[in-house]
mmCIF file of the C-alpha atoms, coordinates in Angstrom:
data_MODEL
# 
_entry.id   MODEL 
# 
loop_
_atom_site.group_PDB 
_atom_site.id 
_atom_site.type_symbol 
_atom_site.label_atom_id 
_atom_site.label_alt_id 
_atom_site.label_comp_id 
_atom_site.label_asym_id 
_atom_site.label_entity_id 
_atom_site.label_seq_id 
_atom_site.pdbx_PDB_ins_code 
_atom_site.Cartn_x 
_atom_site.Cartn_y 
_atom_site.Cartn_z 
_atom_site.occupancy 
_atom_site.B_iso_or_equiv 
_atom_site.pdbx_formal_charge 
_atom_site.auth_seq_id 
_atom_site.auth_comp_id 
_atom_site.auth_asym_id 
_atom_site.auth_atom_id 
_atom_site.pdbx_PDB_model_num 
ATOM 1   C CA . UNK A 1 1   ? 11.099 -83.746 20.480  1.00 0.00 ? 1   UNK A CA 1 
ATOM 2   C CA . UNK A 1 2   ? 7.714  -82.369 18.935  1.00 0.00 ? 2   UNK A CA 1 
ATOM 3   C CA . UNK A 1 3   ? 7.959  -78.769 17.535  1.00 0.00 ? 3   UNK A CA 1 
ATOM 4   C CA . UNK A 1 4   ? 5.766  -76.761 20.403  1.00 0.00 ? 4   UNK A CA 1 
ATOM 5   C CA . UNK A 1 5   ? 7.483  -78.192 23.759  1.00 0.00 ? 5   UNK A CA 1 
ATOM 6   C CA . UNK A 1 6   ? 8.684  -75.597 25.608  1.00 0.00 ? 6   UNK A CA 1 
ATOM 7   C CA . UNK A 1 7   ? 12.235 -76.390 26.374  1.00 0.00 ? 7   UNK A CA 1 
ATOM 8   C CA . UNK A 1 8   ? 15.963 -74.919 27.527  1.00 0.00 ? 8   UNK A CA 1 
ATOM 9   C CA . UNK A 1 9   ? 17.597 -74.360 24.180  1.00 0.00 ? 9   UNK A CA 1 
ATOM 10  C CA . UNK A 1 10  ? 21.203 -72.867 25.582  1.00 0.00 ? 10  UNK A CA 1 
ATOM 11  C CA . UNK A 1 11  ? 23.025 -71.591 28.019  1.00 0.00 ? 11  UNK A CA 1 
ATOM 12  C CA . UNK A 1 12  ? 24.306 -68.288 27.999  1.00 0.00 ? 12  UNK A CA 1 
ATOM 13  C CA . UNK A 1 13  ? 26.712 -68.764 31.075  1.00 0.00 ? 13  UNK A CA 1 
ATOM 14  C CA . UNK A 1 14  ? 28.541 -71.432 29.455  1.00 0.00 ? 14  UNK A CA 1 
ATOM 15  C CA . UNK A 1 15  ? 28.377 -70.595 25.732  1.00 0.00 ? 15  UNK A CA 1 
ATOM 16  C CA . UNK A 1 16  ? 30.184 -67.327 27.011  1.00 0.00 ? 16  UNK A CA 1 
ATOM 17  C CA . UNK A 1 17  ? 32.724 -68.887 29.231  1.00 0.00 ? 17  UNK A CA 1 
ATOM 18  C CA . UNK A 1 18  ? 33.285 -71.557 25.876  1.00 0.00 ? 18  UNK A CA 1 
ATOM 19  C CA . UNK A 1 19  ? 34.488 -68.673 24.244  1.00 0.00 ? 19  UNK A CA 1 
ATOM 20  C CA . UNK A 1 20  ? 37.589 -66.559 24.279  1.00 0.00 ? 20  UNK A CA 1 
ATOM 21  C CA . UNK A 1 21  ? 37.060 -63.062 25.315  1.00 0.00 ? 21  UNK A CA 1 
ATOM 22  C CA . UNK A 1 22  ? 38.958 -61.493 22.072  1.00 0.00 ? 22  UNK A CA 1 
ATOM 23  C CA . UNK A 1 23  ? 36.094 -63.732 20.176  1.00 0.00 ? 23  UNK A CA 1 
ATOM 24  C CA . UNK A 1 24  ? 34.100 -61.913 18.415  1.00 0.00 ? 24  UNK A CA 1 
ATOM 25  C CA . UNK A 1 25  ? 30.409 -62.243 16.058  1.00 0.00 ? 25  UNK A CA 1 
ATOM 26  C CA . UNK A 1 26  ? 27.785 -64.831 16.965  1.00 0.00 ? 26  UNK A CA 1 
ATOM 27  C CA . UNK A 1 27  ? 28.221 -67.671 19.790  1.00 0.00 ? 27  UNK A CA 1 
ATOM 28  C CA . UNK A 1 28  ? 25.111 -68.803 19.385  1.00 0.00 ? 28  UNK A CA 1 
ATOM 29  C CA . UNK A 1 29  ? 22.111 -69.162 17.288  1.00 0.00 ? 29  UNK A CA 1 
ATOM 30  C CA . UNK A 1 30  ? 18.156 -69.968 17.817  1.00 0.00 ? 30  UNK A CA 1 
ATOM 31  C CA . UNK A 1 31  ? 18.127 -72.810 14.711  1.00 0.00 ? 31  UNK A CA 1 
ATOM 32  C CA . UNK A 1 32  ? 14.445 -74.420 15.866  1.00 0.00 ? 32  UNK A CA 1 
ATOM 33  C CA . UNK A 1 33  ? 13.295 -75.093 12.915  1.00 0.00 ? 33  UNK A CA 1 
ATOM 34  C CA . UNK A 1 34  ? 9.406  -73.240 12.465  1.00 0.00 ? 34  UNK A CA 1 
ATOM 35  C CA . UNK A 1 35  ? 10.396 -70.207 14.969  1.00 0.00 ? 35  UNK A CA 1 
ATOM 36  C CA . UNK A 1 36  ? 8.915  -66.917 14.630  1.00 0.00 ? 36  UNK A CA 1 
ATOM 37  C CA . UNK A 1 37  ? 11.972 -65.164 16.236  1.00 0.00 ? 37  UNK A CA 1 
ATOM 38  C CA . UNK A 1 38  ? 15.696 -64.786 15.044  1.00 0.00 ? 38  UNK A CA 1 
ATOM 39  C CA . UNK A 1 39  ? 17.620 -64.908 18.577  1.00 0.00 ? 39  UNK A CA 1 
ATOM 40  C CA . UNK A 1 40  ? 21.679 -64.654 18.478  1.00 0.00 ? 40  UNK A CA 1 
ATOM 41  C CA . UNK A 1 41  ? 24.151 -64.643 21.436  1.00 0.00 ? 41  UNK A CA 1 
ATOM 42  C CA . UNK A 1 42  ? 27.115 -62.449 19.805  1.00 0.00 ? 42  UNK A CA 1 
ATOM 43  C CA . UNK A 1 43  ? 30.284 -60.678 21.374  1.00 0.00 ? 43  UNK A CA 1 
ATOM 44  C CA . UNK A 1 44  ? 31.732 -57.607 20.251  1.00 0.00 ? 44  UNK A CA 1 
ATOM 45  C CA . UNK A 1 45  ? 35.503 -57.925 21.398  1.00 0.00 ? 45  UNK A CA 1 
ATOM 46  C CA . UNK A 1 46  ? 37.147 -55.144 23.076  1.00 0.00 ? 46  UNK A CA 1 
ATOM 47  C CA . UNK A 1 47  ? 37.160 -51.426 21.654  1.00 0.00 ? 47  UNK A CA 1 
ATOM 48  C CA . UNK A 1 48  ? 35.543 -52.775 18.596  1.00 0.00 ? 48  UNK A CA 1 
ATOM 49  C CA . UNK A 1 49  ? 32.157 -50.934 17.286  1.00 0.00 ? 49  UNK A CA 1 
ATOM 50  C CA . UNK A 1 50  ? 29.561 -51.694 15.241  1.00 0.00 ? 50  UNK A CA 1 
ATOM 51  C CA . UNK A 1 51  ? 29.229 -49.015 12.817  1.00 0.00 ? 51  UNK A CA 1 
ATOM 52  C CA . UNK A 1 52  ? 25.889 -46.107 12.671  1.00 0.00 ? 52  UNK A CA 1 
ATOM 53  C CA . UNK A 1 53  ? 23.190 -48.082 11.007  1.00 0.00 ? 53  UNK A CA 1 
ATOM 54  C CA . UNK A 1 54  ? 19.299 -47.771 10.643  1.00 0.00 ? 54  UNK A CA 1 
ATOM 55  C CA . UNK A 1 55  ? 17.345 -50.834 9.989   1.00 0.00 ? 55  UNK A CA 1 
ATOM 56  C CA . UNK A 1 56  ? 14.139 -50.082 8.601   1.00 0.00 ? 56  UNK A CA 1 
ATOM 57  C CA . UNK A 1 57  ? 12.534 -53.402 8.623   1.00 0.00 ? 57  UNK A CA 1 
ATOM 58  C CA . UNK A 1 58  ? 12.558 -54.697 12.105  1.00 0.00 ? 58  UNK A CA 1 
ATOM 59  C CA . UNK A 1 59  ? 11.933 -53.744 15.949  1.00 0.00 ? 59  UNK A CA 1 
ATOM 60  C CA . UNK A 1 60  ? 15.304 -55.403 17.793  1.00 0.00 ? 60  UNK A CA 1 
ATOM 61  C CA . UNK A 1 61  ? 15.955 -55.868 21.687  1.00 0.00 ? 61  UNK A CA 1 
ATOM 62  C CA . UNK A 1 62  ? 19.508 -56.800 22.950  1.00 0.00 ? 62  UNK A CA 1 
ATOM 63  C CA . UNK A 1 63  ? 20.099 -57.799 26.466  1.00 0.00 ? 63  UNK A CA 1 
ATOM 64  C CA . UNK A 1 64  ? 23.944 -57.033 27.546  1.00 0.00 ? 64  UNK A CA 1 
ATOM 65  C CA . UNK A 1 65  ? 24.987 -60.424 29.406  1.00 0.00 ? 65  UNK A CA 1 
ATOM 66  C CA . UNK A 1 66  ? 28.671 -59.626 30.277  1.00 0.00 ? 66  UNK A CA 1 
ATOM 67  C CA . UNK A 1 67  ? 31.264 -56.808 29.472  1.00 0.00 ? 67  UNK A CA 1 
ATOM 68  C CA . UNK A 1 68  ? 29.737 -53.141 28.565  1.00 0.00 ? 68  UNK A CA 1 
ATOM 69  C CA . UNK A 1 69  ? 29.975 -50.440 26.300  1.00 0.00 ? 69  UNK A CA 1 
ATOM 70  C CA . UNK A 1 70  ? 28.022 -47.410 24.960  1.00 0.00 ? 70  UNK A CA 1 
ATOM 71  C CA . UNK A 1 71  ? 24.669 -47.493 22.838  1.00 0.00 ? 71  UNK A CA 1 
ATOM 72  C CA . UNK A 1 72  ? 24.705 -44.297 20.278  1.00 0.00 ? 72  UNK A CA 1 
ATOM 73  C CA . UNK A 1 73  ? 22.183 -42.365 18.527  1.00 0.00 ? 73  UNK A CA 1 
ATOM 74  C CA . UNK A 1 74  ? 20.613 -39.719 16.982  1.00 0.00 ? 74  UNK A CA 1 
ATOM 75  C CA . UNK A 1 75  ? 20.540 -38.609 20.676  1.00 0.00 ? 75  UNK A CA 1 
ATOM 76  C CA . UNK A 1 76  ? 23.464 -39.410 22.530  1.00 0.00 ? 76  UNK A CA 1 
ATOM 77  C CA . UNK A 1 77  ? 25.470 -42.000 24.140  1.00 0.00 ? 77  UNK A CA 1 
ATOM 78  C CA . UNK A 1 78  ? 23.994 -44.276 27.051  1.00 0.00 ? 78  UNK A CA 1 
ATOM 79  C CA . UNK A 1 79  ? 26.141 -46.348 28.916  1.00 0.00 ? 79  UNK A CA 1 
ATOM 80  C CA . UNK A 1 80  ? 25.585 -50.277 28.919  1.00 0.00 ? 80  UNK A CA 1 
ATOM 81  C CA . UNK A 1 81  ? 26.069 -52.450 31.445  1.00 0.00 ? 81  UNK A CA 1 
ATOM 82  C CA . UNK A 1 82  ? 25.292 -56.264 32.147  1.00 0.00 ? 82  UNK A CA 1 
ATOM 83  C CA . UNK A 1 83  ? 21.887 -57.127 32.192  1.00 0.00 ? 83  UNK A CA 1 
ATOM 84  C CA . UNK A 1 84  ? 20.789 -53.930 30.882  1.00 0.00 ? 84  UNK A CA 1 
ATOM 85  C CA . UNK A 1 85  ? 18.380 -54.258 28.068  1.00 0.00 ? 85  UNK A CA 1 
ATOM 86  C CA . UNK A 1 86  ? 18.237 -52.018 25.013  1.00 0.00 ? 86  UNK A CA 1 
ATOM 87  C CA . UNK A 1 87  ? 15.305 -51.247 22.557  1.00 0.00 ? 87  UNK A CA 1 
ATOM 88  C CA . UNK A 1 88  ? 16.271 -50.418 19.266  1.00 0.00 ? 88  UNK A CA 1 
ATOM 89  C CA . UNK A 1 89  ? 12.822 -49.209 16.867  1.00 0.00 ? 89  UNK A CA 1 
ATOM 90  C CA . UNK A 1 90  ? 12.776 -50.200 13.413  1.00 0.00 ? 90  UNK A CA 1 
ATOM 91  C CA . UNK A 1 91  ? 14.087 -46.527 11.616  1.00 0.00 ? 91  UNK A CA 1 
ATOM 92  C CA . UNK A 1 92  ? 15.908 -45.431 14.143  1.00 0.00 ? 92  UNK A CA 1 
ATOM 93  C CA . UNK A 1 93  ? 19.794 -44.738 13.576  1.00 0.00 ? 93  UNK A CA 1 
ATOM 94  C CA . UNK A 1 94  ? 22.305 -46.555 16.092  1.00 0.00 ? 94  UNK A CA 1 
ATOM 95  C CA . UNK A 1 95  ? 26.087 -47.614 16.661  1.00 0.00 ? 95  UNK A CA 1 
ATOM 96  C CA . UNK A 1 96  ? 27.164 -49.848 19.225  1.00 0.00 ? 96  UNK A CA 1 
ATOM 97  C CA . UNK A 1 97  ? 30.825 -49.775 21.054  1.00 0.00 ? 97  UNK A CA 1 
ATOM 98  C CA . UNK A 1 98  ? 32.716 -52.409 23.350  1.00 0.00 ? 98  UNK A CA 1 
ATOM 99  C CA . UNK A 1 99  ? 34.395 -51.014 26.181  1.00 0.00 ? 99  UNK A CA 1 
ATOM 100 C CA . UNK A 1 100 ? 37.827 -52.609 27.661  1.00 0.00 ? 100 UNK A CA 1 
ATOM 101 C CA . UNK A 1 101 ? 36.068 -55.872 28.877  1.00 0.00 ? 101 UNK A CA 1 
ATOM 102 C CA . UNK A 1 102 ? 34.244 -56.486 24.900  1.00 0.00 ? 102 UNK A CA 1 
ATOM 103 C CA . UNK A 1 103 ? 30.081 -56.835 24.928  1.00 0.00 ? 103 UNK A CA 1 
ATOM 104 C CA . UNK A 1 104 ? 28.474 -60.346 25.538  1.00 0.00 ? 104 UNK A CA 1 
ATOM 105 C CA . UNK A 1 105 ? 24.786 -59.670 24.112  1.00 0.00 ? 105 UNK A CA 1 
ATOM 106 C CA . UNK A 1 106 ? 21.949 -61.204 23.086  1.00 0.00 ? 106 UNK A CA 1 
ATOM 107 C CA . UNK A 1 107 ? 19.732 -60.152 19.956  1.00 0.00 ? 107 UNK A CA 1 
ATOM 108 C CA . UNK A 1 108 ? 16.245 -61.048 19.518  1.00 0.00 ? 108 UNK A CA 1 
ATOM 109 C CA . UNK A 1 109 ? 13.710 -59.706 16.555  1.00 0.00 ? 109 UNK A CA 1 
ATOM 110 C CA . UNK A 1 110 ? 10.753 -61.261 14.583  1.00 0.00 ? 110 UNK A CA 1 
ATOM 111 C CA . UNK A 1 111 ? 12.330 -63.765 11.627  1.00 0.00 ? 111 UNK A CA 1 
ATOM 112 C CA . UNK A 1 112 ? 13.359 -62.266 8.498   1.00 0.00 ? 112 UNK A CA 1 
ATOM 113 C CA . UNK A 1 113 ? 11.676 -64.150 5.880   1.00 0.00 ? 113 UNK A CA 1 
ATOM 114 C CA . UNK A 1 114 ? 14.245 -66.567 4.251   1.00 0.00 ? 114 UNK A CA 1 
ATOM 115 C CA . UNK A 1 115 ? 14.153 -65.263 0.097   1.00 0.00 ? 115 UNK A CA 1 
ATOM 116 C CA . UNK A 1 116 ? 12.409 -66.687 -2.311  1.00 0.00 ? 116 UNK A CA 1 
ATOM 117 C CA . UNK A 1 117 ? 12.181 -66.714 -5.631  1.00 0.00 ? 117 UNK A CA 1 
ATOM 118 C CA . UNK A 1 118 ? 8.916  -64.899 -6.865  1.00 0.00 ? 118 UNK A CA 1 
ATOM 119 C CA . UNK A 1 119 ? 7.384  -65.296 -10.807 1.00 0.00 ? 119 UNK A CA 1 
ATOM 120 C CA . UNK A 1 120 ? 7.315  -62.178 -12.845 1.00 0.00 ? 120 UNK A CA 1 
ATOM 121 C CA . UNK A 1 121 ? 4.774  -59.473 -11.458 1.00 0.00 ? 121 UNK A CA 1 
ATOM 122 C CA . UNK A 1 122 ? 1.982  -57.974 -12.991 1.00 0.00 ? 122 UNK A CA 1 
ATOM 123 C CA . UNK A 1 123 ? 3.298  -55.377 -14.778 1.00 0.00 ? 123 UNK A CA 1 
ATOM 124 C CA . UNK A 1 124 ? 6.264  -58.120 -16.504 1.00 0.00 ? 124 UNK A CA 1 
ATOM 125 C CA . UNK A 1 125 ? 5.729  -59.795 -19.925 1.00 0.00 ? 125 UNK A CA 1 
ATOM 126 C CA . UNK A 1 126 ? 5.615  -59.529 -23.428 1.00 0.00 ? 126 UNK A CA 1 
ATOM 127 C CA . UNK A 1 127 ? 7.025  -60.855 -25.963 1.00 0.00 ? 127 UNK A CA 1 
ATOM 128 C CA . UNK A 1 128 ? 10.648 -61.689 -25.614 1.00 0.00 ? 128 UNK A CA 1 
ATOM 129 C CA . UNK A 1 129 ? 13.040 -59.639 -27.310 1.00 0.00 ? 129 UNK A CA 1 
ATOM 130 C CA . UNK A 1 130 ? 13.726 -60.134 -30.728 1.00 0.00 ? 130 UNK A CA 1 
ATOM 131 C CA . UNK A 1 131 ? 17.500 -61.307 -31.856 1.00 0.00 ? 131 UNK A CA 1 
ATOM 132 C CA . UNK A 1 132 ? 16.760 -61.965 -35.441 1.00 0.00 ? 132 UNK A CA 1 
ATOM 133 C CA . UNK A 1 133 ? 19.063 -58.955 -36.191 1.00 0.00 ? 133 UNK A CA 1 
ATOM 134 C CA . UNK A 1 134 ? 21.814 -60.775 -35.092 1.00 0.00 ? 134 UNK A CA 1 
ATOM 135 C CA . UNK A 1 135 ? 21.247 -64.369 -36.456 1.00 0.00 ? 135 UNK A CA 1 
ATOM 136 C CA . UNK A 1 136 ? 23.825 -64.612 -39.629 1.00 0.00 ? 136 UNK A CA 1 
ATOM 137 C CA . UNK A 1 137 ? 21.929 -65.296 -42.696 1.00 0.00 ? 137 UNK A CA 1 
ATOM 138 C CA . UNK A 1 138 ? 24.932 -67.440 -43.810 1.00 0.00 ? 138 UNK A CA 1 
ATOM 139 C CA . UNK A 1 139 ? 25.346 -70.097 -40.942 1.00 0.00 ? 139 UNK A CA 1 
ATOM 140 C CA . UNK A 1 140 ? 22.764 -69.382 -38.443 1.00 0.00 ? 140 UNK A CA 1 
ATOM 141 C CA . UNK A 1 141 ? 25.019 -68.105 -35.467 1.00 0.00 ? 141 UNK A CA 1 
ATOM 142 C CA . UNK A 1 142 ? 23.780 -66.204 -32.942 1.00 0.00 ? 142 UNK A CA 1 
ATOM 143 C CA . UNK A 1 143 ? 26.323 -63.431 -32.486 1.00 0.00 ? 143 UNK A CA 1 
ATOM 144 C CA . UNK A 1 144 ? 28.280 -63.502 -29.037 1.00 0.00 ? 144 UNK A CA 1 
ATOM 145 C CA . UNK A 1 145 ? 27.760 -59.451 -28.803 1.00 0.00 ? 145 UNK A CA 1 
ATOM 146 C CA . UNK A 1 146 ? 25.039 -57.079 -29.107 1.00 0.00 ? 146 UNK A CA 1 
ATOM 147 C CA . UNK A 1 147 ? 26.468 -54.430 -31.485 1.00 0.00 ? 147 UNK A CA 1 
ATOM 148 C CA . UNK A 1 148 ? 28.397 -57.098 -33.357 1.00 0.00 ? 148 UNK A CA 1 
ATOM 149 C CA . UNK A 1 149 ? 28.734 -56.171 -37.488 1.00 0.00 ? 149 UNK A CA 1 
ATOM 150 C CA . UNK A 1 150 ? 30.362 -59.159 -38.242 1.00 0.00 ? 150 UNK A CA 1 
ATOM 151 C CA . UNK A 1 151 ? 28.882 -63.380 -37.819 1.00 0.00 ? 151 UNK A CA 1 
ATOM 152 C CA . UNK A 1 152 ? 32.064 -63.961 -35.892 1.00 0.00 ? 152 UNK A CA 1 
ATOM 153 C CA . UNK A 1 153 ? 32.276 -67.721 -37.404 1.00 0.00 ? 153 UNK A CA 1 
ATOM 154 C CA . UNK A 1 154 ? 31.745 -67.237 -40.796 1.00 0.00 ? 154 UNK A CA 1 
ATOM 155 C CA . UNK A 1 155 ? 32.134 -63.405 -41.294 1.00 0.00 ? 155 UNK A CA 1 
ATOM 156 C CA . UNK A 1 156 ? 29.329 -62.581 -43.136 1.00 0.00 ? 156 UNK A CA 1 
ATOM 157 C CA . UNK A 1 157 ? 27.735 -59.402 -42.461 1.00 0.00 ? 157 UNK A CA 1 
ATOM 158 C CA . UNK A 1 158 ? 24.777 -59.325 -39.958 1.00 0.00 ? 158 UNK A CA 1 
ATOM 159 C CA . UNK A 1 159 ? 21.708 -57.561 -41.071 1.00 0.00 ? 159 UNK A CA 1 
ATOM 160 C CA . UNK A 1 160 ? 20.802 -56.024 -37.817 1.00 0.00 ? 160 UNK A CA 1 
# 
């Protein structure tokens, strides 16, 4: 299938009925390759929480699919119930808790960019640093610690 079809990529229904209640973490995944969105079904099993966190990056909404719990922040607890949907703005400080039944929920937020490995910035560079102090004169080993006294092959003293 091309890239931009529009097309059914799961089903919630039966990707929460595949799993066992007591299951908890992610059920499910958005994995289409050039997406713009990170989307995960997860469950949070019964009585379990997810500890007070603040993401300062990214805007998140979760849908609750099945089960319930409480949303808390900075001010107060708001009960959740299935097909309840809950905006959580980039900075601000939040916990989540199961009740009895666990949480089936969905999260959705724009794609973290994947890392990457960057070259040195702007104000990087210069010459590299200089080890010549602890070259031995004698056999021209490097020596295998910075404050080393001692060429630890031949043990001549270093000059550095």
């Amino acid at each position: 299938m091309e890239q931009g079809s529009a097309r059914v990529v799961a089903d919630f229904g039966r990707e929460l009925a595949a799993a066992s209640l007591r299951a908890g973490g992610a059920l499910w995944r958005l994995a289409e390759s050039g997406r713009g969105l990170d989307a995960n079904l997860l469950r949070l099993p019964p009585g379990r929480t997810i500890d007070e966190h603040t993401d300062l990056q990214l805007d998140v909404l979760l849908i609750v699919f099945e089960g319930g719990g409480q949303l808390r922040t900075e001010t107060g607890a708001q009960e959740l119930r299935p097909l309840c949907a809950l905006w959580l703005p980039k900075g601000s400080r939040r916990s989540l808790a199961a009740g009895v039944d666990g949480m089936g929920y969905l999260s959705v937020h724009v794609r973290r960019p994947g890392l990457t490995i960057a070259g040195p910035s702007r104000d990087e560079g210069g010459e590299a640093a200089c080890l010549l102090g602890q070259v031995c004169p004698e056999c021209g080993r490097l020596a295998t610690e910075r404050a080393a006294r001692f060429c630890w092959s031949c043990g001549t003293a270093l000059e550095g």
